[in-house]
Backbone bond lengths (Angstrom), bond angles and torsions (degrees), N, CA, C in turn:
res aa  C-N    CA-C-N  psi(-1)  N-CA   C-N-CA  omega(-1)  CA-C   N-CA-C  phi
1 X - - - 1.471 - - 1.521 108.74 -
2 X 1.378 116.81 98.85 1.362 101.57 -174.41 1.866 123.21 -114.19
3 X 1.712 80.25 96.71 1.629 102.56 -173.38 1.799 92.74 -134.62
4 X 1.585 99.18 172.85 1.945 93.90 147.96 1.139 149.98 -42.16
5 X 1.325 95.32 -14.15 1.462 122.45 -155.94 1.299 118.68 -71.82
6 X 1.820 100.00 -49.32 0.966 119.70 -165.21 1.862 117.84 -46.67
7 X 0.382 163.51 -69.19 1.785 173.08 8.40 1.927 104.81 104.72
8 X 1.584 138.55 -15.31 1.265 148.80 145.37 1.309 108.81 -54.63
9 X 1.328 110.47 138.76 1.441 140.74 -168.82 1.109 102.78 -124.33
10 X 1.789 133.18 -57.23 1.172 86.34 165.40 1.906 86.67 -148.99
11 X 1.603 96.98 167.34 1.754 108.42 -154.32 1.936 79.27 -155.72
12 X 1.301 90.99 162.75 1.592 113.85 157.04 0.977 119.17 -103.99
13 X 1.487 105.87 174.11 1.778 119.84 -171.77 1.947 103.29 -147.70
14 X 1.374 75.27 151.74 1.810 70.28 -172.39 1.667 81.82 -150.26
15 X 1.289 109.56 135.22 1.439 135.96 147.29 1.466 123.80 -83.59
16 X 1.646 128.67 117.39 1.075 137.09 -172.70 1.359 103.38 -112.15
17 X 1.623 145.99 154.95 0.995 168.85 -165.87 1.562 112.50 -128.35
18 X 1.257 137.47 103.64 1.239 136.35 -162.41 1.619 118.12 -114.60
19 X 1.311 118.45 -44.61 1.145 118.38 -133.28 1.525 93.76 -173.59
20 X 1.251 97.39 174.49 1.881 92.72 -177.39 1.557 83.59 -132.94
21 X 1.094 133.64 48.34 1.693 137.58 154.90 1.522 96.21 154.34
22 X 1.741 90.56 150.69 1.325 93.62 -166.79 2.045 81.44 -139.09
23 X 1.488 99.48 157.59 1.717 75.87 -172.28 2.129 78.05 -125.56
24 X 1.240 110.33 158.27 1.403 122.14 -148.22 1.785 113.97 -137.43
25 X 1.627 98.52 -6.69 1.331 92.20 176.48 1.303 126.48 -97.56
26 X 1.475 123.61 18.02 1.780 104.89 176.60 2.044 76.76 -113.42
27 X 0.674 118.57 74.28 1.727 128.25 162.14 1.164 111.12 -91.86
28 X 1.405 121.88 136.82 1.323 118.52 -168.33 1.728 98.29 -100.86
29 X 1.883 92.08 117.68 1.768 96.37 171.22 1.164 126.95 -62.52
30 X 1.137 130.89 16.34 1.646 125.67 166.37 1.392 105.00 -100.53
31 X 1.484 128.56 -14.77 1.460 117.43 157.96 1.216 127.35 -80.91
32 X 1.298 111.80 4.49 1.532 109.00 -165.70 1.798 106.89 -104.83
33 X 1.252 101.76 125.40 0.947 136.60 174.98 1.940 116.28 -64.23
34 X 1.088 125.47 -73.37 1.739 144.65 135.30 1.133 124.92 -136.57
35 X 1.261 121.24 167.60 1.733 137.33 166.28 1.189 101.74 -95.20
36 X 1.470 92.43 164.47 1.361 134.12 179.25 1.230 115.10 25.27
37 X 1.859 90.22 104.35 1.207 116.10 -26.75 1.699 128.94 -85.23
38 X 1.501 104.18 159.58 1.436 102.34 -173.49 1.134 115.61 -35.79
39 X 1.783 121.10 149.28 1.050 118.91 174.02 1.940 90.95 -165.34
40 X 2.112 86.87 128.18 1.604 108.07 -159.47 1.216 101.28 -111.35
41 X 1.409 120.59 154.74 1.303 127.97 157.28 1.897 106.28 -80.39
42 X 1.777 108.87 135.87 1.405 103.83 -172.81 1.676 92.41 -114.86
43 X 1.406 101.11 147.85 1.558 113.09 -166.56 1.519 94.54 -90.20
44 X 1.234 98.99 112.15 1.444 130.88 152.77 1.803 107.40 152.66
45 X 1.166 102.89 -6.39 1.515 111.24 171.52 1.782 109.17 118.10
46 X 1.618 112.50 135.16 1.150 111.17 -156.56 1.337 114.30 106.41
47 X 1.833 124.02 162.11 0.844 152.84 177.12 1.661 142.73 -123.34
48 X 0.918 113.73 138.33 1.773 115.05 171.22 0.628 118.56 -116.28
49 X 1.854 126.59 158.54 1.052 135.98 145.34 1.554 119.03 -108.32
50 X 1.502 126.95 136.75 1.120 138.59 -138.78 1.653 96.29 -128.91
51 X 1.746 120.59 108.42 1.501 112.24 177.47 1.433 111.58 -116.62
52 X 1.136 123.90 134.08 1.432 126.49 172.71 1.625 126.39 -27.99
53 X 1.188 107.22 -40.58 1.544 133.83 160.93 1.439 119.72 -44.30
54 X 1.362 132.64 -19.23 0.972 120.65 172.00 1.894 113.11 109.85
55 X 1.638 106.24 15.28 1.574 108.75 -173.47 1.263 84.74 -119.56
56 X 1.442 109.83 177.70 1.301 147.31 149.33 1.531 136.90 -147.09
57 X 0.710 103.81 113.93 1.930 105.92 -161.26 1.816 103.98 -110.21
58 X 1.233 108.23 115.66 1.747 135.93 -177.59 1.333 112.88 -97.76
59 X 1.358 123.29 108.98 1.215 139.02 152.31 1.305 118.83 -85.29
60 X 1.763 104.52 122.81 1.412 107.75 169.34 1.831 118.34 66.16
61 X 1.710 95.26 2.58 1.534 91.98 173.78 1.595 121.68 -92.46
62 X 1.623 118.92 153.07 1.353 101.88 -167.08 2.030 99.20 -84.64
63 X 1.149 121.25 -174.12 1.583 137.39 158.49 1.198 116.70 -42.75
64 X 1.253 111.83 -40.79 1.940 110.83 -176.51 1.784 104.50 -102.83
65 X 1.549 105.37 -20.43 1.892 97.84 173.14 1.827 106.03 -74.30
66 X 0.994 110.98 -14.97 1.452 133.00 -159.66 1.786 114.58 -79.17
67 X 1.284 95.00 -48.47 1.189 133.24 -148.42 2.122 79.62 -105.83
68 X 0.770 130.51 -64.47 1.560 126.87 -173.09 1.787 98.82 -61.09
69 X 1.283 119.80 -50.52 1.173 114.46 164.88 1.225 155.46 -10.33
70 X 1.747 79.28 -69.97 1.832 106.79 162.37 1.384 116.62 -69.07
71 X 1.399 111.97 -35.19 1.872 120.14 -179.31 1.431 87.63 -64.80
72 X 1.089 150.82 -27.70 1.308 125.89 -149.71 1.927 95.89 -123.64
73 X 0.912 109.35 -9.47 1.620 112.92 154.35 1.003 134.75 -82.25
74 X 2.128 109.50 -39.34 1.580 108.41 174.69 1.587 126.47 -28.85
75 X 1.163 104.73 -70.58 1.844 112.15 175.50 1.271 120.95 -31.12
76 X 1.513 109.78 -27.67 1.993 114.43 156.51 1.186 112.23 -73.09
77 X 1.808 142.08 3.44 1.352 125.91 -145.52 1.309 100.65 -139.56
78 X 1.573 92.00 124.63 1.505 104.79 -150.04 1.972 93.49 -99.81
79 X 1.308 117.04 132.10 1.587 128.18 176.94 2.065 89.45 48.09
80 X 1.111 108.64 89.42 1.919 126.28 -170.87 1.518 74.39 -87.99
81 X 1.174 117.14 152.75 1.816 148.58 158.00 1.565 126.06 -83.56
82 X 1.419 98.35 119.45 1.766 79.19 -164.32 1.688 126.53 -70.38
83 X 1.324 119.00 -1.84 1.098 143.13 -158.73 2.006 94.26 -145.58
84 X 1.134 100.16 103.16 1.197 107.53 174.53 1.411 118.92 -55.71
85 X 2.058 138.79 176.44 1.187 111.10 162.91 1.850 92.85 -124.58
86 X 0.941 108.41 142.79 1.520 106.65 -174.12 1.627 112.94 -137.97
87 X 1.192 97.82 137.44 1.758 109.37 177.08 1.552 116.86 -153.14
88 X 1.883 113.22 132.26 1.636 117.51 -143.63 1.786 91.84 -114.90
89 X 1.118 121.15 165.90 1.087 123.36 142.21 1.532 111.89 -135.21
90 X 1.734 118.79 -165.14 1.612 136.34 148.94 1.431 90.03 -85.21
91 X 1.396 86.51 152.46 1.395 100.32 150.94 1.916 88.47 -143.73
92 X 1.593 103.52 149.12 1.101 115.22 -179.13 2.007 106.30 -152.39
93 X 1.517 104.04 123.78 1.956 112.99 157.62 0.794 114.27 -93.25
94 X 1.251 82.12 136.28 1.623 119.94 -155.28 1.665 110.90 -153.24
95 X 1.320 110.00 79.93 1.618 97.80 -179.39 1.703 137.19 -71.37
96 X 1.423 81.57 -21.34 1.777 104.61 152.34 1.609 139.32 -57.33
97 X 1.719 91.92 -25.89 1.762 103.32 168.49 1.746 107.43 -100.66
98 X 1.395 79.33 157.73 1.766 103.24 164.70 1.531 108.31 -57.45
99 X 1.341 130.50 120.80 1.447 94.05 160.33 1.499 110.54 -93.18
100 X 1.717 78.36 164.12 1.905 110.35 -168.48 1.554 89.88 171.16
101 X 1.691 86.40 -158.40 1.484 98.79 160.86 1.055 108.83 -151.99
102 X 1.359 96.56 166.56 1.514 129.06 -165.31 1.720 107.61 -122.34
103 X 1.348 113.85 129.81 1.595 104.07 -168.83 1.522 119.77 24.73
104 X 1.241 96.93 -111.28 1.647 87.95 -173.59 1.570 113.51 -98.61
105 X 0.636 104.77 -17.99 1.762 125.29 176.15 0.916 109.48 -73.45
106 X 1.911 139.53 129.70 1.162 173.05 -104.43 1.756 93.49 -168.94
107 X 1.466 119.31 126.68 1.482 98.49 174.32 1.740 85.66 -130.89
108 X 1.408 92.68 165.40 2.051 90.12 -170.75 2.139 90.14 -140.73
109 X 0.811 117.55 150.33 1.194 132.28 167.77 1.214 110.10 -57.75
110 X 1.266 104.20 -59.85 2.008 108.81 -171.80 1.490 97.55 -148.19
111 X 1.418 112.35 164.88 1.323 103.45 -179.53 1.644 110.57 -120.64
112 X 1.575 94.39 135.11 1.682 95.25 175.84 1.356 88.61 -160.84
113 X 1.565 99.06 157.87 1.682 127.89 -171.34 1.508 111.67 -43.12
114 X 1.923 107.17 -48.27 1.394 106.40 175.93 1.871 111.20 -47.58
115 X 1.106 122.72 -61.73 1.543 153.24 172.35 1.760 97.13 -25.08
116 X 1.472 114.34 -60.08 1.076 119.81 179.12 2.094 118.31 -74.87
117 X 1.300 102.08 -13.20 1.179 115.47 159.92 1.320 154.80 -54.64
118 X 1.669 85.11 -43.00 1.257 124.66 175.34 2.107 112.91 -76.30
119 X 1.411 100.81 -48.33 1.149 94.49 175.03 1.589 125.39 -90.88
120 X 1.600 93.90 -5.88 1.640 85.70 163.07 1.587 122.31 -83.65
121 X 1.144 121.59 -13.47 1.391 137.09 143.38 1.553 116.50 -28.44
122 X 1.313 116.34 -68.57 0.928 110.80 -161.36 1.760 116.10 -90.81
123 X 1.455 99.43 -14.17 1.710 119.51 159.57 1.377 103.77 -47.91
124 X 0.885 103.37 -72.34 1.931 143.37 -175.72 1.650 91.73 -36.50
125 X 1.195 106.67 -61.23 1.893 100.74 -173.75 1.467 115.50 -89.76
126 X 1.471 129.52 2.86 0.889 143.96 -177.23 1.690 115.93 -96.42
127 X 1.400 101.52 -49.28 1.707 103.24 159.21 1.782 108.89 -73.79
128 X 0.916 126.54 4.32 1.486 117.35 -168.53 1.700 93.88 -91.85
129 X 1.567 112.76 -59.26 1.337 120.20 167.56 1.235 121.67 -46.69
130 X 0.834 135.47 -62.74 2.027 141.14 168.19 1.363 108.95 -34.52
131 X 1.636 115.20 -43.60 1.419 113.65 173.57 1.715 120.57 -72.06
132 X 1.148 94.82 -44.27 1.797 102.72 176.75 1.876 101.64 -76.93
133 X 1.221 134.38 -34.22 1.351 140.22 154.36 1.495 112.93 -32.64
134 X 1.394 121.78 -52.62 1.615 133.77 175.47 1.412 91.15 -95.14
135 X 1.027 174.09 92.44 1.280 153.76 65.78 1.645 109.43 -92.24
136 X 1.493 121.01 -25.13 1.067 123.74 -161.89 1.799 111.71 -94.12
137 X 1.570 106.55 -8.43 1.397 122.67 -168.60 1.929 94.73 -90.85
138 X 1.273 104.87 -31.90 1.560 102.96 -176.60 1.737 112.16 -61.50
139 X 1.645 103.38 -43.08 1.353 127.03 -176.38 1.299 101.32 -51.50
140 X 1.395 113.56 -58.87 1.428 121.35 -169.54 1.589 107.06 -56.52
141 X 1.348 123.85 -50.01 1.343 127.34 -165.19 1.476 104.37 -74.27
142 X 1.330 123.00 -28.90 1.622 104.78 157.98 1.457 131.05 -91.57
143 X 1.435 108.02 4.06 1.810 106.53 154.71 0.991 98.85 -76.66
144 X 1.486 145.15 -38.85 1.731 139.90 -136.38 1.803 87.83 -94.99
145 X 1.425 112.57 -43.86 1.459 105.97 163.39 1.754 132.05 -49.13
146 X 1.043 95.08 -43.81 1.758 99.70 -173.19 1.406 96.19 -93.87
147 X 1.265 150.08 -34.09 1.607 137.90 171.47 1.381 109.66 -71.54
148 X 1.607 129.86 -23.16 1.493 133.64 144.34 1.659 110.48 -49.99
149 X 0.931 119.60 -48.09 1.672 141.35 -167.03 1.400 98.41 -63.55
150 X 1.527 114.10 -49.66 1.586 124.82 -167.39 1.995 103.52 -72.04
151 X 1.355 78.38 -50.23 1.603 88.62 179.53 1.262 126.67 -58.00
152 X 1.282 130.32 -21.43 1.504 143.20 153.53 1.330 142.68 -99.37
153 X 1.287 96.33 -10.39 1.690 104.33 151.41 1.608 125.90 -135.58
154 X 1.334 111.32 9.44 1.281 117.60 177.12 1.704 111.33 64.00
155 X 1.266 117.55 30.90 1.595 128.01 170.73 1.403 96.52 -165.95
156 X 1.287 104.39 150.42 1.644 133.88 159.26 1.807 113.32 -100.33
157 X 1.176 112.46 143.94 1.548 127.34 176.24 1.618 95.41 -129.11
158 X 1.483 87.71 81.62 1.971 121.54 -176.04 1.306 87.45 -142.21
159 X 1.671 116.14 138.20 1.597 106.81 156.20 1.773 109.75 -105.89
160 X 1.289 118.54 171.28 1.622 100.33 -153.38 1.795 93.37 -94.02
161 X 1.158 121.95 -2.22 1.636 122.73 160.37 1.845 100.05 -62.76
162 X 0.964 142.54 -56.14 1.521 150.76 155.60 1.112 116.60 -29.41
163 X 1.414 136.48 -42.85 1.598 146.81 -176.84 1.832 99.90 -98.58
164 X 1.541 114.38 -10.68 1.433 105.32 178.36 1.378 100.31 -74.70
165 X 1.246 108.18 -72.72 1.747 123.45 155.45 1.504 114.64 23.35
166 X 1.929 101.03 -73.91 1.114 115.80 -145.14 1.238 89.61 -83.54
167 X 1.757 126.85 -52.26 1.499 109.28 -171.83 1.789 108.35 -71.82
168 X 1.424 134.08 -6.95 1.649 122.10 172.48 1.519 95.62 -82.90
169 X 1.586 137.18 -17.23 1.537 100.81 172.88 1.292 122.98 -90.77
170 X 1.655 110.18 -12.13 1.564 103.77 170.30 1.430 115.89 -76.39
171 X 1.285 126.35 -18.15 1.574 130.52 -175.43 1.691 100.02 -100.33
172 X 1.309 105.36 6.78 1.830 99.62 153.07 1.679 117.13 -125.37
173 X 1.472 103.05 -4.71 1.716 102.96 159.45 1.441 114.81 -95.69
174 X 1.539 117.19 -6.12 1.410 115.48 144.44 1.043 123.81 -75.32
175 X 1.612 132.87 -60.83 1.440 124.25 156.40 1.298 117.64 9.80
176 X 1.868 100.98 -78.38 1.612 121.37 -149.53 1.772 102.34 -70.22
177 X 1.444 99.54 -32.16 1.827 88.23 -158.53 1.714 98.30 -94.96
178 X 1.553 114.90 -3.98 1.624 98.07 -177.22 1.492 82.67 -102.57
179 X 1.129 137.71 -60.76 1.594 146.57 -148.77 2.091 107.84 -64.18
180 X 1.174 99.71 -59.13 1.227 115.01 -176.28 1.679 117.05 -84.17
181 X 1.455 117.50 -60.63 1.458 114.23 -175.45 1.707 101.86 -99.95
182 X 1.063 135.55 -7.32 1.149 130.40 153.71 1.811 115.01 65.85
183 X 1.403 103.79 37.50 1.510 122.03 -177.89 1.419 123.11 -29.06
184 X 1.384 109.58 -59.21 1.371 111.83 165.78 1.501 138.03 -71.25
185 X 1.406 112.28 -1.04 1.474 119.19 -164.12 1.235 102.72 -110.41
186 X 1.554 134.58 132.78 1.223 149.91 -164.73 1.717 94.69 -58.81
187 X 1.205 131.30 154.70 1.448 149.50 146.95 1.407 116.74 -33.93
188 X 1.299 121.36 104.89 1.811 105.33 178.77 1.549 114.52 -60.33
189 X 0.840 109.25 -18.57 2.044 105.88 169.18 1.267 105.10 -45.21
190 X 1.458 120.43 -24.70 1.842 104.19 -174.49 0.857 104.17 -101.07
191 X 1.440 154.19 44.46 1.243 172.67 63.35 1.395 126.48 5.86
192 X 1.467 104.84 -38.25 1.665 132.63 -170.49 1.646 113.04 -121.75
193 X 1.889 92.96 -23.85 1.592 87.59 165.01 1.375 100.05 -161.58
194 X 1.420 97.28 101.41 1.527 106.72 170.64 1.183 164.88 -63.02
195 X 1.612 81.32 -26.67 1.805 106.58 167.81 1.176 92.73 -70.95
196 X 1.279 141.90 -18.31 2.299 114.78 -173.56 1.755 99.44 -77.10
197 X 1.071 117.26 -0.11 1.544 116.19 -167.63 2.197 114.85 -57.39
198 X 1.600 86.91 -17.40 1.395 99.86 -147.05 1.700 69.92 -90.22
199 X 1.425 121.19 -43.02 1.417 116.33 174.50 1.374 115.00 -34.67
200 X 1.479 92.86 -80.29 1.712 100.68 -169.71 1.601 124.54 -40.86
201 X 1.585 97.19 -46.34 1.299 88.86 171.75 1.534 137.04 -66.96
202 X 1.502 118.71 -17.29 1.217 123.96 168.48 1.510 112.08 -81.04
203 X 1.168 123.71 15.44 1.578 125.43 -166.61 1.939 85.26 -135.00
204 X 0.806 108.44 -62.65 1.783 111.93 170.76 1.437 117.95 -50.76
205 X 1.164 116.24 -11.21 1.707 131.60 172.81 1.912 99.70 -105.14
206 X 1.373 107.15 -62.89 1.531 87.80 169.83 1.035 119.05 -33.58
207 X 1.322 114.71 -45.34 2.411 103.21 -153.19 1.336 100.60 -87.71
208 X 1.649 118.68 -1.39 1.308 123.97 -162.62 1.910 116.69 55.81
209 X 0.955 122.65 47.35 1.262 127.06 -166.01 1.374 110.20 -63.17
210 X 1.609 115.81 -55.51 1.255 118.69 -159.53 1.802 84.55 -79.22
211 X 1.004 155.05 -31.20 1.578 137.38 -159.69 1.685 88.43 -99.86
212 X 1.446 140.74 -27.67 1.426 107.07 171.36 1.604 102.90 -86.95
213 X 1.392 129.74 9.03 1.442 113.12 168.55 1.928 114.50 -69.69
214 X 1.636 91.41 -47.06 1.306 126.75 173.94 1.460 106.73 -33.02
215 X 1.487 99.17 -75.37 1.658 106.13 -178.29 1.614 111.67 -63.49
216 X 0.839 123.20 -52.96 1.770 122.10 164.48 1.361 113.37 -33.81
217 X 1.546 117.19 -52.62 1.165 103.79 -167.55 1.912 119.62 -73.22
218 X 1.576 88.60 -21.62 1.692 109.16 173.39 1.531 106.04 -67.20
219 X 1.337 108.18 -37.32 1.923 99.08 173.51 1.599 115.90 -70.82
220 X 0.988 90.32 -46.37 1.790 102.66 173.62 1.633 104.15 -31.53
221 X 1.124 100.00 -73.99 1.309 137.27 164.76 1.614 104.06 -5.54
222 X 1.452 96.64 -83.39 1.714 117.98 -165.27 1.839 110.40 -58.18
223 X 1.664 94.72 -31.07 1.545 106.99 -165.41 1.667 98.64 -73.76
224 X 1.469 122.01 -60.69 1.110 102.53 164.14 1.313 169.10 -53.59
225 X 1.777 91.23 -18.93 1.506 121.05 163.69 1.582 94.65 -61.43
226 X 1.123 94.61 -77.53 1.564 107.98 -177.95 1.778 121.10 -21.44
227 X 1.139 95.35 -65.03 1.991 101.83 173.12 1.657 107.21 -43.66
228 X 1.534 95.94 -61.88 1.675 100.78 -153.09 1.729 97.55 -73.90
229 X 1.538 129.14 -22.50 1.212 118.24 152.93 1.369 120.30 -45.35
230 X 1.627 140.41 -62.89 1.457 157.18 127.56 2.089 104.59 14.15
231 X 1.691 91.97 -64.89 1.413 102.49 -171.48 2.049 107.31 -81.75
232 X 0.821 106.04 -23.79 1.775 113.12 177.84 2.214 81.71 -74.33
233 X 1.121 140.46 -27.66 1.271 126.03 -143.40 1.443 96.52 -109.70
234 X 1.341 117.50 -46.87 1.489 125.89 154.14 1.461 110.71 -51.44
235 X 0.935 125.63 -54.56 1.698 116.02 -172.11 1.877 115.86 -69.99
236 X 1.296 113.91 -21.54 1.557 122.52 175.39 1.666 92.75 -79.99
237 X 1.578 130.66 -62.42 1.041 130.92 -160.96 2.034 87.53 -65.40
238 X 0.702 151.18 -17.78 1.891 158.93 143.72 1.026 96.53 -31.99
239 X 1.472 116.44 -79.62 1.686 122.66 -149.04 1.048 115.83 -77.92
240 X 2.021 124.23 -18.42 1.720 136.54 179.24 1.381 96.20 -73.14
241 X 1.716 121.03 -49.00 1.372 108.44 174.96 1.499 123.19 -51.74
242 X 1.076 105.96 -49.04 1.626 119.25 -158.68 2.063 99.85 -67.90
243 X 0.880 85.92 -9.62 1.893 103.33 -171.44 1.847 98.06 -112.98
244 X 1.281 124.11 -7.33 1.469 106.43 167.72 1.649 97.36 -110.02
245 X 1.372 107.01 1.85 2.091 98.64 -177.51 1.468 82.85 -95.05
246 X 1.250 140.78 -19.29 1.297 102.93 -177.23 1.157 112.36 -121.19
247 X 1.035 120.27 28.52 1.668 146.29 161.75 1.737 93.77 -77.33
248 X 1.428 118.31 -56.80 1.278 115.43 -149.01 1.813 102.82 -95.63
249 X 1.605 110.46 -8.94 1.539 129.55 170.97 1.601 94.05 -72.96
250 X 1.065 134.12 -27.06 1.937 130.60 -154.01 1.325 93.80 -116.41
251 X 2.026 134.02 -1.34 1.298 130.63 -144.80 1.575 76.34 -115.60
252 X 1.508 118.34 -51.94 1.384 142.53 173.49 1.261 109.34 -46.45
253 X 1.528 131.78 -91.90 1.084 141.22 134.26 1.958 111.78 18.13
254 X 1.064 112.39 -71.25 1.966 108.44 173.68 1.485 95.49 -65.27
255 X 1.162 136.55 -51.67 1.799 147.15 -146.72 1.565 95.43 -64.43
256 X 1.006 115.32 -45.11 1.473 150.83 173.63 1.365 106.71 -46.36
257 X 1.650 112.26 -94.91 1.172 135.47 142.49 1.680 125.59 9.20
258 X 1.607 106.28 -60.02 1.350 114.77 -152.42 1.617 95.80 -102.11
259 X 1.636 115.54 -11.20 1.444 129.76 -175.56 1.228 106.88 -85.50
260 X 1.373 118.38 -34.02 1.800 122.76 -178.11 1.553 99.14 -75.29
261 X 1.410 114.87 -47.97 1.766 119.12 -168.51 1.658 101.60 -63.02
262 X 1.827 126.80 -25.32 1.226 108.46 -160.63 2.012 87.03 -107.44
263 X 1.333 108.90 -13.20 1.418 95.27 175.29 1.359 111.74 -79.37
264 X 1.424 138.50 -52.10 1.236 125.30 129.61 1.859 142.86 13.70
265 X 1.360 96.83 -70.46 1.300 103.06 171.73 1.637 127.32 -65.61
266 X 1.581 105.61 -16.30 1.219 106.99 174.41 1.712 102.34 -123.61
């Protein structure tokens, strides 16, 4: 493995959240370490891993190797976040431990790039959720407002451009996390190396991945029911109006009507 790395026992790791696409192909192959997914040596010592999705996860890199990194990636980073989402661990070798983890500490048998792959994976899908987790709690608290709203006065003061909104960003934070980062689906590295499987999954059970995909996808879920219920309620309270103006155009219309026949008659 030829980084700093190689010969460290034990270093941290931190997963950063950047961007909601990051594009990865004019990368220069003399930094690259392996694919899929990429994974670079960063100049000043240390490593990344680089996901289409919009993360980046740093082993063993310091704050300012870290930090030059990202300046020199932005220009790949498609709609960047102004507030990054970030989450660190240990990692520590240890051929004496199980690997998994333990509190915060990550323990690995031996260390190699695949090894380091594996848990940037699960970094990687772990800040992805926390971010869509906090964006998706705001959503919720203004359906829970206006179906409170509905419930006590029998109208919402929502316009249905506002409720379009709400159901196109959950059907593009579904998009992004089944289509693009692929939350629930094992890492293709264990494909190529199978024995880390026993890894991932004890690290994919730590972050609880598959039950906050689960629950995410159940909010997702509720928010959109929720809107287009909102928008089915706005569009009837639409069509009752639009059906009493021309109730009262045909009311006019006879009033009209019955005024010419009696001015007429006399």
């Amino acid at each position: 493995m030829e980084s700093s790395l190689e010969d460290k026992v034990a270093f941290g790791a931190r997963a950063v959240l950047i961007a909601q696409r990051l594009g990865l192909r004019a990368w220069r192959t003399a930094e690259t370490l392996a694919t899929n997914p990429l994974t670079v040596a960063v100049k000043g010592g240390g490593a990344a891993v680089v996901f289409r999705y919009g993360a980046v996860v740093f082993f063993d890199a310091s704050p300012e190797s870290a930090d030059g990194f990202l300046a020199e990636l932005r220009p790949q980073a498609e709609n960047p976040y102004a507030v990054p989402e970030t989450e660190a661990v240990e990692v520590r070798v240890d051929a004496s431990m199980k690997e998994g983890m333990k509190g915060e500490v990550v323990y690995l048998e031996a260390m190699s790039v695949q090894r380091l792959q594996v848990i940037a994976d699960v970094l990687s899908k772990s800040v992805l959720l926390a971010f869509y987790e906090s964006s998706i709690a705001a959503s919720l608290d203004r359906m829970e407002r206006l179906a409170g709203e509905l419930e006590r006065t029998g109208s919402i003061a929502a316009k249905t451009r506002d409720l379009l909104k709400d159901v196109g960003a959950t059907l593009h934070t579904e998009h992004l996390m089944v289509g693009r980062a692929a939350v629930s689906d094992k890492p293709e590295i264990l494909w190529d190396h199978p024995a880390l499987e026993g890894l991932y999954l004890r690290l994919e059970d730590e972050f609880e991945l598959q039950e906050r995909n689960a629950a995410l996808d159940q909010k997702l879920g509720l928010v959109t029911r929720t809107a287009q219920t909102l928008l089915d309620t706005l569009n009837t309270r639409h069509s009752l109006r639009v059906e009493w103006y021309i109730v009262i155009l045909i009311v006019v219309e006879i009033i009209l009507t019955l005024y010419e026949l009696f001015v007429r008659g006399h």
